[in-house]
C-alpha positions in Angstrom: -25.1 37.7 -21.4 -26.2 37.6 -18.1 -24.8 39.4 -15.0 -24.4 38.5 -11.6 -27.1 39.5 -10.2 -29.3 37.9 -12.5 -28.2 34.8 -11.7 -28.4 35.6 -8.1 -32.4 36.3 -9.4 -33.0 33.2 -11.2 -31.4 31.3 -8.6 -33.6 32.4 -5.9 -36.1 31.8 -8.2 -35.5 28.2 -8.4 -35.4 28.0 -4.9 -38.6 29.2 -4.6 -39.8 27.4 -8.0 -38.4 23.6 -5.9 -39.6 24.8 -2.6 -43.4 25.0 -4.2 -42.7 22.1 -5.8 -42.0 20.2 -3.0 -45.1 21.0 -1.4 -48.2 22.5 -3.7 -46.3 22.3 -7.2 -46.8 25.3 -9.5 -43.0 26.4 -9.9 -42.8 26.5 -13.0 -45.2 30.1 -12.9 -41.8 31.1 -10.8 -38.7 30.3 -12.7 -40.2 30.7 -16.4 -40.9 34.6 -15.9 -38.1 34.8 -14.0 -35.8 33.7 -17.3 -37.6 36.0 -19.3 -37.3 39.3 -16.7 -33.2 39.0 -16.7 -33.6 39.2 -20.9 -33.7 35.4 -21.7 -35.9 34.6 -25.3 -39.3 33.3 -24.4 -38.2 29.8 -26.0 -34.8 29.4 -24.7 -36.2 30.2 -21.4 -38.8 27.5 -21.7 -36.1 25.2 -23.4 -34.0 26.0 -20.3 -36.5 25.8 -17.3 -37.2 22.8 -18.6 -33.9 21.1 -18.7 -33.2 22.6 -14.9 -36.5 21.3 -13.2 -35.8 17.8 -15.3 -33.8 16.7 -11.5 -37.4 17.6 -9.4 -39.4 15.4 -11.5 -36.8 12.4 -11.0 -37.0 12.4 -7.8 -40.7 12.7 -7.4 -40.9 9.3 -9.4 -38.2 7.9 -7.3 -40.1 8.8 -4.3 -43.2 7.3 -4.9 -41.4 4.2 -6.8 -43.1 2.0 -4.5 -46.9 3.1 -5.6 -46.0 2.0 -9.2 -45.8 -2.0 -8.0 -48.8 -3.6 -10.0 -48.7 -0.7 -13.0 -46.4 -2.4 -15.2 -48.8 -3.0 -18.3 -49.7 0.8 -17.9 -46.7 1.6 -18.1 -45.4 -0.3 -20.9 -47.8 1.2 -22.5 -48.4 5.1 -21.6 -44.5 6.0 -21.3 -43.6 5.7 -25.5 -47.2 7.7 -25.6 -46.0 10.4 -23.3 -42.2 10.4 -23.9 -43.6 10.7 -27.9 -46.0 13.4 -27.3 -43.5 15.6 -25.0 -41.0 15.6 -28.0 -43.6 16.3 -30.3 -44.7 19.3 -27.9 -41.0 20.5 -27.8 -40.9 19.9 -32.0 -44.0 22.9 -31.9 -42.2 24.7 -29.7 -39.2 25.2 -31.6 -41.1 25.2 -35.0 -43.4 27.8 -33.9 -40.5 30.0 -32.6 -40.4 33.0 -30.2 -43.2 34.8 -31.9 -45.9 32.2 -31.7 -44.5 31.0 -28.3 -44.9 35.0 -27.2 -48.2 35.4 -28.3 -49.5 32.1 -26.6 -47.4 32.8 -23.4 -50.0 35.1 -20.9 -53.1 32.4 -22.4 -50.7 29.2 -21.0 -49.4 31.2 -17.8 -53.1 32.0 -17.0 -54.6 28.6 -17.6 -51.9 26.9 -15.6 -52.8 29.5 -12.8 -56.7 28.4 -13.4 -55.7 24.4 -13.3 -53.7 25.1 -10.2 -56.5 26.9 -8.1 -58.4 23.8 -9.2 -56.3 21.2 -8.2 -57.8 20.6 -4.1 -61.0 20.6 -5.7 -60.1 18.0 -8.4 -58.4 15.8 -6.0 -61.0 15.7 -3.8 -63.9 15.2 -6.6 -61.8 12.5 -7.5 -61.8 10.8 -4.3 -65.4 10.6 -3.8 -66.2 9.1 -7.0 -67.6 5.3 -6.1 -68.0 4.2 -10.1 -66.1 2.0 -11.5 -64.3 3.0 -14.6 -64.4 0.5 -17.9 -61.7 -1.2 -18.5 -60.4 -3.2 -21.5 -58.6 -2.1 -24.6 -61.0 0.7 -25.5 -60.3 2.3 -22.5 -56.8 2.3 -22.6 -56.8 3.0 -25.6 -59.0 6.7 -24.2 -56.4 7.0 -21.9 -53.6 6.3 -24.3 -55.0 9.3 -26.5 -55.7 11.8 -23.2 -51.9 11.5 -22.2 -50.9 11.9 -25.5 -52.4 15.4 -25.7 -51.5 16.5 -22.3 -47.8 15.3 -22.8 -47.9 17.3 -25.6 -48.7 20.5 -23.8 -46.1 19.1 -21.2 -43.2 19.3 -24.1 -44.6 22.6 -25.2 -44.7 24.3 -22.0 -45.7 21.8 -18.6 -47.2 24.7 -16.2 -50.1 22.9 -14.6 -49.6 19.6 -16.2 -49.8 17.5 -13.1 -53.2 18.8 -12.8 -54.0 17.5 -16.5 -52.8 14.3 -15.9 -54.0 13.5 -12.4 -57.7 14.5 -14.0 -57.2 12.1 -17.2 -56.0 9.2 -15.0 -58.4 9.7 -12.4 -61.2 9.6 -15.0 -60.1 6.5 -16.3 -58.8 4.3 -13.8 -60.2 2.6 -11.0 -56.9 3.1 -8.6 -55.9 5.3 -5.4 -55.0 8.9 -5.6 -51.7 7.7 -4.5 -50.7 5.1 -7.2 -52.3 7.5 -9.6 -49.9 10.2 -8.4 -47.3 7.7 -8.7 -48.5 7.3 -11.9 -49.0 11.1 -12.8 -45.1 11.4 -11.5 -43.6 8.7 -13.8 -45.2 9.8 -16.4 -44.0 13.4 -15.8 -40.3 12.1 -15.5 -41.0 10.9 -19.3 -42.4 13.6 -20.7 -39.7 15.9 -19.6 -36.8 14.0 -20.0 -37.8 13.0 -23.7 -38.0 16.8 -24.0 -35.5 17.6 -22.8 -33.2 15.5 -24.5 -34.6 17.1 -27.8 -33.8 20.2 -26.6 -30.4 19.4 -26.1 -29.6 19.7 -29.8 -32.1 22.6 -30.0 -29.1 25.3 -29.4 -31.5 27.2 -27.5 -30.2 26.1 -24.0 -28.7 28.4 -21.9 -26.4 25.8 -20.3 -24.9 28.0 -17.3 -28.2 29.4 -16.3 -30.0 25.8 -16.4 -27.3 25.2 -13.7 -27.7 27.9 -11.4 -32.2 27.1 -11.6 -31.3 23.5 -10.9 -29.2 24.3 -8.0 -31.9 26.5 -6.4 -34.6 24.4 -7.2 -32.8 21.5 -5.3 -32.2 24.0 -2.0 -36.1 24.3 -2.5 -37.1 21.1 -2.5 -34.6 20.0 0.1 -36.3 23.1 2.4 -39.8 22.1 1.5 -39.7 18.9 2.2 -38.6 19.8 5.6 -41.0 22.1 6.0 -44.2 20.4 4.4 -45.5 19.6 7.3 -45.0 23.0 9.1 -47.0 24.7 5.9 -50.6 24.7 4.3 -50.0 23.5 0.8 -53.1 25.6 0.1 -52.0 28.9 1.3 -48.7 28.4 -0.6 -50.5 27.0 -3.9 -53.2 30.6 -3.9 -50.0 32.3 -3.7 -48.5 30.8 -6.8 -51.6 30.9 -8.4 -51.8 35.3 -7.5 -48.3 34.8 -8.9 -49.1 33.4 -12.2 -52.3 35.2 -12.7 -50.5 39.1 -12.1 -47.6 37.3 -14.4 -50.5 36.5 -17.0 -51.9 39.1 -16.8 -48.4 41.9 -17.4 -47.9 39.3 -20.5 -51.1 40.2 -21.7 -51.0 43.7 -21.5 -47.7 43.8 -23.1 
């Protein structure tokens, strides 16, 4: 049972969890530890984080609707493969339990820290490549296989997953960084919302706290879009990524 100041906690945490979001991304590392410092089970905090940041990923997608004009046949085809893989992830997640999750938790926190320090360089490697990339049915069927292991992370825990998929559809497809982020976004939505919705007969939710995140996260995002253009996403993404990393780290040496 949690008391009122942990929700006051977890609540400030998803403020700062949807302000990130809004501008660098990276909350996750935020709200997650945060669960799991008030006394929440590693997996029902990761069953719950996931069900409260479900809101920030719809309306990423919604946002950059517009971007996905042209991407139909993508779609049609890479949103059964990541809605699939993120129930399979959250399948593993619940089969493996709290002691497997535990033991794999400071190894995830630190690698999404790693993929987020990364993710200026990736984007901007990305933008400079001139090749084109094959197209054709082997090729989606490479990129049908690439979001079906990173969705599968995404079900199992998501920190950093943006990065993942922004480098398997920049690799493979001969498009913008913005209609791939469009992209990245709707297929984000999927993965957590077919999650999430396994999760909801998982038992592990804690329903009240999932509330209180969600409420903060959408204070945060509100904020930080506001303020986007006042902050440098890269000062407030090495931040997150200090976060995560000391975060890994204390799981680690536990």
């Amino acid at each position: 049972m949690l008391s009122g100041l942990d929700y006051v906690f977890i609540s400030l945490a998803g403020v700062g969890a949807g302000f990130v979001n809004a501008i660098a991304g990276g909350g996750t590392l935020i709200t997650f530890p945060a669960l799991t410092a008030v006394g929440v089970p590693p997996v029902a905090a990761n069953v719950t984080n996931a069900i409260a940041l479900c809101p920030g990923f719809l309306g990423a997608a919604l946002a950059q609707r517009r971007d996905l004009a042209g991407q139909e046949r993508r779609m049609w085809i890479l949103l059964p493969v990541s809605a699939i893989g993120g129930v399979f992830g959250g399948l593993l997640l619940l089969m493996g339990g709290d002691r497997v999750f535990s033991a794999l938790i400071p190894f995830l926190i630190l690698a999404a820290s790693a993929l987020l320090a990364a993710q200026d360089r990736l984007r901007a490697w990305l933008a400079t490549r001139t090749w084109h990339r094959t197209s054709g049915r082997g090729s989606e069927a490479r990129l049908a296989a690439f979001i079906g292991l990173g969705s599968i992370y995404g079900g199992y825990f998501g920190a950093g997953l943006s990065v993942i998929m922004m480098a398997a559809l920049g690799l493979l497809l001969d498009e913008s960084l913005t209609r791939i982020n469009a992209l990245k976004s709707a297929l984000g939505l999927s993965i957590n919302l077919a999650a999430a919705m396994y999760f909801v007969f998982s038992g592990q939710i804690l329903w009240p706290a999932a509330v209180v995140v969600a409420g903060g996260a959408l204070v945060g995002g509100v904020a930080g879009g506001r303020l986007a253009a006042r902050i440098r996403p890269g000062t407030l993404r090495w931040t997150v990524v200090c976060i995560g990393t000391v975060v890994g780290m204390i799981y680690l040496l536990r």
